[in-house]
N, C-alpha and C positions, 0 to 999 in steps of 0.2 A: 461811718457812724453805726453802731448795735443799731441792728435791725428793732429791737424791744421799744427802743427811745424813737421810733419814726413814729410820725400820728396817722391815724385811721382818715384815709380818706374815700372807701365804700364799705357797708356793710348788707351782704343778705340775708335775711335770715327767716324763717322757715317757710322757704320758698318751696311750694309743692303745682304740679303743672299735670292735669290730668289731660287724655287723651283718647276715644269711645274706648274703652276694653283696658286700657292702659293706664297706669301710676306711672310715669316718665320721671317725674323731678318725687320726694316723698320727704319735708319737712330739710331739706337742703341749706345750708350756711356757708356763705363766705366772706372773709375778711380781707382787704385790705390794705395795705401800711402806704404810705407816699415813698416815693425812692426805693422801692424794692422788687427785685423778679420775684414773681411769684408763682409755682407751678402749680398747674389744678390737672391732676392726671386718674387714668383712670380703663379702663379695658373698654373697648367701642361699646357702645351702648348703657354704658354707666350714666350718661346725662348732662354729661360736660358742656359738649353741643346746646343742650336745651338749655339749659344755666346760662349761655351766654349767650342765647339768641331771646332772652327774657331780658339779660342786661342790654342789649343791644336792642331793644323795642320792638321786633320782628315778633316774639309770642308775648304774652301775658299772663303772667300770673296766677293760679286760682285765688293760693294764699300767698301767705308774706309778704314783706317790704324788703325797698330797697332805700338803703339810707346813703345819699350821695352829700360829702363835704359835711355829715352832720343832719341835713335836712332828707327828709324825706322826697322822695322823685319816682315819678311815674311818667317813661319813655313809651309813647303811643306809637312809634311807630321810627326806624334805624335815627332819620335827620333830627327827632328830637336828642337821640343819646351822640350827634355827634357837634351838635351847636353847645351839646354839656363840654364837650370833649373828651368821649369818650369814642373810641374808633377800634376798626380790628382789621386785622390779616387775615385774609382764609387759607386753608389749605385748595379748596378749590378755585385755582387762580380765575379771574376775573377780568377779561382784557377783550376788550375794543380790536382786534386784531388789523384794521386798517389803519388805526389810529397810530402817530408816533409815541413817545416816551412823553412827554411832554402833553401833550390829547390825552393819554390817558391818566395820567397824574390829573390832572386841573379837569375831568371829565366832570360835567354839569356847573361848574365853576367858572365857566368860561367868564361869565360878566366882568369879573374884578381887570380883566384886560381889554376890556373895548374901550374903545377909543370912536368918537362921533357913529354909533351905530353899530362900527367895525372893531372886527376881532384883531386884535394886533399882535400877528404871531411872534413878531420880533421880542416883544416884551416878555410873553409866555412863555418860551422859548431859553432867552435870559433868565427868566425864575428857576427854570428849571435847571439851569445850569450851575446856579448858584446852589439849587438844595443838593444837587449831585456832588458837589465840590466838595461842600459843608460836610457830606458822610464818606466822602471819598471813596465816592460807588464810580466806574470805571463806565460810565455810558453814555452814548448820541441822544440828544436830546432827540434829533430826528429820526433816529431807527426805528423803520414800524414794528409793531407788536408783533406780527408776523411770521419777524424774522430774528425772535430773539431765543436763543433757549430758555427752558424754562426753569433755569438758575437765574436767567437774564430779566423773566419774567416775576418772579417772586424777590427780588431789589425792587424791582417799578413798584409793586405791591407796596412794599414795607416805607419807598419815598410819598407815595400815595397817604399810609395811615402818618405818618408824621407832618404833610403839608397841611395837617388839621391842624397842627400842634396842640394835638390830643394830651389831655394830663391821664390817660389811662389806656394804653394798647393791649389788646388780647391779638396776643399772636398763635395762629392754631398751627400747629405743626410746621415752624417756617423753617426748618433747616431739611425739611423733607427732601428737595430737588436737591443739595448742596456737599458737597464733597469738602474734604477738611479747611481746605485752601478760604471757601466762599464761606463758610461755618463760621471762620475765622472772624473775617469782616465782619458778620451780621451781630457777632459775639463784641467786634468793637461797638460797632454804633450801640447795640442794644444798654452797654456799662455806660456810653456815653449821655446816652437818654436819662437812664437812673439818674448819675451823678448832678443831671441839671433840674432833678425832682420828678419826672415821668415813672409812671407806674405799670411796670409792664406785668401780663397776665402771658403763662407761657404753659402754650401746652404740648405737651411732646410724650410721645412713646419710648425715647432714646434715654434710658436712665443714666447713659455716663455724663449728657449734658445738661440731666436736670442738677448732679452731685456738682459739676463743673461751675455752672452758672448761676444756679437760683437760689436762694436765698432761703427761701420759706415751700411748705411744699400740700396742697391740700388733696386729699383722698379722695375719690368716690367710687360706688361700685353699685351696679343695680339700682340705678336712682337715687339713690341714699346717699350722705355725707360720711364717711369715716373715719376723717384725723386731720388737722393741718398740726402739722412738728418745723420743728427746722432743720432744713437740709442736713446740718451737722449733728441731730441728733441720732441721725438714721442710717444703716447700712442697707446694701444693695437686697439682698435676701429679705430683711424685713419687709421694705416697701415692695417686692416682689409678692411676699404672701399678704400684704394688706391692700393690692390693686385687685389681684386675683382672687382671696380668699381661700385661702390653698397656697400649701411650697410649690414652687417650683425649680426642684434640685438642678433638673438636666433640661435648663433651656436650649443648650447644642446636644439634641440625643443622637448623635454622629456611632453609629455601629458598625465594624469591623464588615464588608463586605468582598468578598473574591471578584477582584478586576479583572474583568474578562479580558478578548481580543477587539480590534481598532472598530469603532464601528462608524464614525465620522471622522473627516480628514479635510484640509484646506488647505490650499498650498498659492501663496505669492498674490495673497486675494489684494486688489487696488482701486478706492475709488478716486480720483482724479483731487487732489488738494482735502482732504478728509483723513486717509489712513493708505497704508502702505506696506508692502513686505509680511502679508498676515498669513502666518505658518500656525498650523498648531492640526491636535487629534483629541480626540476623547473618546475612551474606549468602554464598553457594557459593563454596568453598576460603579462608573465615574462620575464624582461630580466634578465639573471644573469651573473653578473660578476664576471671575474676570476683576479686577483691582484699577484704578485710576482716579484718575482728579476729573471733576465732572467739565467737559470736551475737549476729554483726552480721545474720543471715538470710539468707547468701548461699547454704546447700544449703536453707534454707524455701521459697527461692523456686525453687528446683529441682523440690523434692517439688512445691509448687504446680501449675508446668508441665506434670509430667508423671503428675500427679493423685492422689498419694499422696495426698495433704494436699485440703482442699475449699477453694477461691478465695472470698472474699467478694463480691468483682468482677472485672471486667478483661473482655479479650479475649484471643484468638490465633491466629492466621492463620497458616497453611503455605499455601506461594507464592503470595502475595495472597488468598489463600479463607481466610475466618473457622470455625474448626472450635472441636467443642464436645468436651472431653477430662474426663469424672468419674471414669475408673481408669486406670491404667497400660495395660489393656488399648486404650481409645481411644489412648492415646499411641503406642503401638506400632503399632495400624492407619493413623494420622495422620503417620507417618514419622519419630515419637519414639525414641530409643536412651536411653538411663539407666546409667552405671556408676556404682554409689552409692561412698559417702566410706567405707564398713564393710564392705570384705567379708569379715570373721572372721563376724559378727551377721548381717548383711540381707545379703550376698551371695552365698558358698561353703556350700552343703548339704554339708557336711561327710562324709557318710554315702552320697554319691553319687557316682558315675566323673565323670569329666573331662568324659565323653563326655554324658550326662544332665547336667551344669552345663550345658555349654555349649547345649544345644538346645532348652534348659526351656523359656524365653520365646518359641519359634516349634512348638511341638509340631504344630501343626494343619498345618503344612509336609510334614510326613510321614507324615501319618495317609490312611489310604485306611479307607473304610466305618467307620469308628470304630478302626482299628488301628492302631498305630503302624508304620511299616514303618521294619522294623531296618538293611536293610541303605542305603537311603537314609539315615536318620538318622546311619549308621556313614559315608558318604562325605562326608556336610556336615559332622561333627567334624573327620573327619580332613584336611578340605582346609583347616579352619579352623587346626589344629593345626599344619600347615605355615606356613598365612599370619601367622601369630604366633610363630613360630620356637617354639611350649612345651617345654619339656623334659621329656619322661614317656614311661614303656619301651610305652605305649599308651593310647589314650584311655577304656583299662579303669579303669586306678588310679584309686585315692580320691582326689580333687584335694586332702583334706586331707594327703596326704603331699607336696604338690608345695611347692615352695618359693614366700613371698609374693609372689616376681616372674611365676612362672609362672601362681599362683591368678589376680593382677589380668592376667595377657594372656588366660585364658580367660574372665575376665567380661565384658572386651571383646570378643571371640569371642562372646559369648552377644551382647552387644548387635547387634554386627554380623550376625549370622545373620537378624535380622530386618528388613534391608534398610532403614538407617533415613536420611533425607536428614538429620537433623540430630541429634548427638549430646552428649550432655551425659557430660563424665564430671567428678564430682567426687572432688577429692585422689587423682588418677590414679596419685600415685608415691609416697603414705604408707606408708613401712616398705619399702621396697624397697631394694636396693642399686644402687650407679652404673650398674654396668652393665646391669642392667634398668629404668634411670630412663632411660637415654640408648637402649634398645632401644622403651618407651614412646613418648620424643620423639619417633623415626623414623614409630613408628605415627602419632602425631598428624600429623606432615607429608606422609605418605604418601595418608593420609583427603582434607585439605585440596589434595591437590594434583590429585584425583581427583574435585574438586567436591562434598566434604563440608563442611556446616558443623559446626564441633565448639566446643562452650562447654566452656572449663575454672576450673570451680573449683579454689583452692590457697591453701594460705597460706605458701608459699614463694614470694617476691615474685622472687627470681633467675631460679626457672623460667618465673613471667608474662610476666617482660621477656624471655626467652628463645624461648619458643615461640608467642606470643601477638600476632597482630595491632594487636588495641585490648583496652583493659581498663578493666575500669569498675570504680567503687570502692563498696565497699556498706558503712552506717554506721548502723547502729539501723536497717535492714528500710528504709533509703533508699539510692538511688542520691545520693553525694555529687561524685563524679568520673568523667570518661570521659577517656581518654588514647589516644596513639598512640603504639605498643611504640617507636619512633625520637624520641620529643623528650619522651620522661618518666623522671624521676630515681627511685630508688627512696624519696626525702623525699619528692617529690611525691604518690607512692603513698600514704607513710603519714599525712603533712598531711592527705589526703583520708580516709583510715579512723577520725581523730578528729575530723575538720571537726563530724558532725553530734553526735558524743559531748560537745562540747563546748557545744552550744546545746540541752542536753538538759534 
């Protein structure tokens, strides 16, 4: 059906949301049609967030309305906007971690399965198996939360907003954890959903899957509304300078750099049923990329490295010398750096200043007789805070107010603080906007061209070939391919991410 001829069924319109000091939301609009993806996109801090946690009953309004089916509605608080049926996904996953699939799907809902008093797991259990079937999501209804990854965990999520049988989901960033394969799926139910009239709200940073998927697509920037067009009427560069406000020519600004000699090396690394036969180097101002389908092992082998995780075997050598690394700690004295793939979970202390993120992992740096000395610790933030361009009124604020592009340049900051010859950052630009995926890249090039070695994991194959030297492919906990970023196609990339799936 032409998107034109679907009927409106939300409209907001001059939605403005003030905050002490702050214009957050500024005369904001958006429309909705029934049956159609919709993307509302936009650079961290544009308002997105606020926009929909105003639709979702969480803030309120200063001005505007919301016109839901036609009529006017005003959501006091999330259960009013999900008994409307409207429901959302987060990017920051949300999970019960003792709870199974199942417990956390039906979570506060439990009544509709008691039976004289008692919860009858059997039944709930059953439901869940039947909505799992119905999307033809691959999971235990009993697997706890626990122990799912968290591809495994954002499917729970997405059966979760559909057991409302929500006629409007806002999905914030769900393809974030997911690799082509899981993309795929979520890409089925999501067309599945539309075609039975659900209205999906999609917000994503990934503009090949908003061109791919959506349908219609609405701007914002600074608070402010700037365009909804239709996907088809727009190419990639336009919607680049109208999220940013500004071109942005050279999103991969990838610059000829002189590879030095080896400066890490791994040889026959194994962790016991996870990954196996892990050979590779990377030498001063290389970056290396890592390629796979998400638990093929490519962050296992990270953790391994840098001793999260205990090695079955192997070796590892910083600059020709074999060193022995059994916690992060060794990692870090051995010239190790770590930006993990989570920093909602394992990375951002959410409850500490910018200033205490970034210094954590070098504390001993500024400690005299056992104390920390503040005002050294306050010079090495703040010169960090510059060399990362962050944006924060000072390295006092809670880094949980700073926007996702700012949180991932101060965990870089934190790695960089402790001086490390070779850095690993995994999914360095998950959930970020353009223009702090393209202020990243610069950092990567920057490192490299200054005689760092930096390993990136990703499962955006655009940005490997983009910023990445050599890339090696990882397929069941094997290295299945190694390429050079100049004579490798991105079939070749993925050829190699099923090579070994397929002799499995």
């Amino acid at each position: 059906m032409d998107n034109s001829a679907k009927t409106q069924v939300l409209k907001m319109q001059h939605i403005t949301k003030l905050f002490p000091g702050v214009r957050a939301l500024d005369d904001v609009e958006l429309e909705l049609k029934k049956g159609e993806i919709h993307a509302l996109i936009g650079e961290n801090g544009a308002g997105k967030s606020t926009l929909m946690k105003i639709l979702l009953g969480i803030y309120q309004p200063d001005y505007g309305e919301i016109l839901y089916k036609g009529e006017p509605v005003k959501f006091h608080q999330p259960e009013d906007a999900l008994r409307a049926g409207i429901s959302m996904i987060h990017q920051e996953i949300s999970m019960m971690p003792n709870l199974d699939v199942a417990g956390n799907i039906w979570i506060a809902r439990e009544r509709q399965f008691m039976k004289k008093g008692l919860l009858d797991h059997k039944a709930m259990h059953e439901e869940t198996k039947k909505l799992l079937d119905k999307l033809e999501i691959s999971l235990d209804p009993y697997a706890k939360a626990k122990n799912l990854s968290i591809a495994q965990l954002q499917m729970v999520e997405l059966c979760r907003a559909i057991s409302y049988h929500a006629q409007i989901i806002v999905m914030d960033e769900p393809t974030s954890a997911l690799a082509d394969a899981e993309i795929q799926i979520l890409y089925r139910i999501v067309r599945r959903l539309v075609r039975e009239g659900t209205t999906i709200v999609f917000i994503s940073h990934k503009l090949e899957e908003i061109f791919e998927i959506c349908d219609r697509i609405t701007i914002m920037r600074d608070g402010k509304y700037i365009k909804t067009a239709r996907t088809d009427e727009m190419d990639r560069q336009q919607l680049i300078a109208l999220i940013a406000g500004r071109e942005l020519k050279d999103l991969y600004p990838k610059e000829p750099v002189v590879i030095g000699e080896t400066v890490f090396e791994v040889k026959d690394l194994k962790r016991d049923s996870v990954f196996e036969e892990i050979s590779f180097d990377v030498r001063a101002g290389e970056v290396l990329g890592f390629c796979g389908l998400v638990g093929a092992g490519r962050t296992e082998i990270m953790r391994g490295i840098f001793g999260i995780d205990k090695l079955s075997k192997g070796t590892i050598s910083m600059e020709g010398r074999p060193v022995e690394i059994r916690s992060p700690q060794d990692a870090i004295k051995n010239g190790l750096g770590f930006v993990t793939e989570d920093r909602l979970r394992l990375g951002c202390i959410g409850k500490l200043s910018l200033k205490h993120n970034m210094t954590l992992s070098n504390l001993p740096a500024y400690c005299r007789a056992g104390f920390i000395n503040g005002r050294k610790e306050s010079r090495a933030s703040a010169d960090m805070m510059g060399r990362m361009a962050i944006k924060a009124y000072s390295d006092k604020q809670l880094i949980s107010q700073l926007s996702g592009g700012n949180q991932q340049k101060a965990l870089i900051g934190r790695s960089l603080l402790t001086n490390p010859k070779v850095l690993i950052m995994d999914e360095p630009t998950r959930g970020i906007d353009v223009g702090s995926k393209s202020e990243i890249y610069k950092i990567i090039n920057d490192l490299a061209k200054k005689g760092m070695a930096v390993m990136v994991v990703s499962s955006e194959i655009q940005e490997l070939l983009g910023i990445c030297d050599r890339i090696l492919v990882i397929s069941h906990g094997r290295i299945t391919g190694e390429f050079d970023r100049e004579n490798v196609t991105q079939t070749e990339l993925m050829n190699a991410a099923f090579k070994q799936a397929e002799h499995t």
